[in-house]
C-alpha positions, 0 to 999 in steps of 0.5 A: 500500500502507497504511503499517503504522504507520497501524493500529498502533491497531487491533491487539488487543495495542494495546487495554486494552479486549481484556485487560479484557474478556478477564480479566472473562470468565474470572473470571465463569467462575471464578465459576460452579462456586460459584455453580452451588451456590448456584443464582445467575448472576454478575449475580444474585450481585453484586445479593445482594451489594448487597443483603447490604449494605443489605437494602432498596434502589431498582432505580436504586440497584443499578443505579448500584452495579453499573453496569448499566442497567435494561433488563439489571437489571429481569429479574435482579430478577425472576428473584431475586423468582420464586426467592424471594429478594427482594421487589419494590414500586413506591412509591404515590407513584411507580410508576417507584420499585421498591423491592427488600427481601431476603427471609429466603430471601436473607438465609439465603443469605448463610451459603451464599455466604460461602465463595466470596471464598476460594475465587476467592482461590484461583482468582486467584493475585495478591500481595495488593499486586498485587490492591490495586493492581488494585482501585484501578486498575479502580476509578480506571478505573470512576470516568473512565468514569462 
């Protein structure tokens, strides 16, 4: 008979990974109600932030800003471009280059998303120390990752 401390790791209360994804999940599906109204997914939601800030960007830059490979961006980009929210060029010097401009559309939309950071305030009820603390944790954590 295996000793129980031997697979002590592989308990699910034992792993940061479960709660981390556990709380990702949950708060996208906190998201969705307000996003549903202004007709983005959560992923498309984050990339229109990127955008929101700087209107004229790389897919790599996105990429790298949000920790998502090209295969998972390429079709979110897409989809924006079909919704008319973005525009997508490839460089005449490269063609590996696309680079990715908010339309007026998507700028227009930034007025509409404007309320959803309070209204997931209110969703997720932290002490405004807790949430800071938490920010600079995950993104220590993201920084030791990448």
């Amino acid at each position: 008979m295996a000793d129980a401390q031997q697979y002590e790791a592989l308990k699910l209360e034992n792993q940061l990974c479960f709660p981390l994804y556990a709380c990702a999940r949950e708060v996208v599906k906190k998201y969705k109600p307000f996003l549903d109204d202004i007709d983005l997914t959560y992923t498309q939601y984050v990339t229109m932030m990127v955008l929101w800030e700087k209107p004229s960007v790389t897919s790599k830059e996105i990429g790298e800003r949000l920790h998502l490979d090209s295969g998972t961006l390429t079709p979110v980009i897409k989809k924006l471009a079909e919704k008319g929210l973005v525009t997508r060029h490839r460089s005449p010097e490269d063609e590996r280059n696309l680079t990715v401009t908010l339309t007026d559309a998507g700028r227009a939309l930034r007025s509409r998303a404007e309320a959803i950071p309070g209204q997931m305030g209110q969703c997720i009820r932290l002490a405004p120390e807790d949430a800071q603390a938490l920010y600079r944790i995950l993104y220590q954590l993201l920084d030791c990752l990448g």
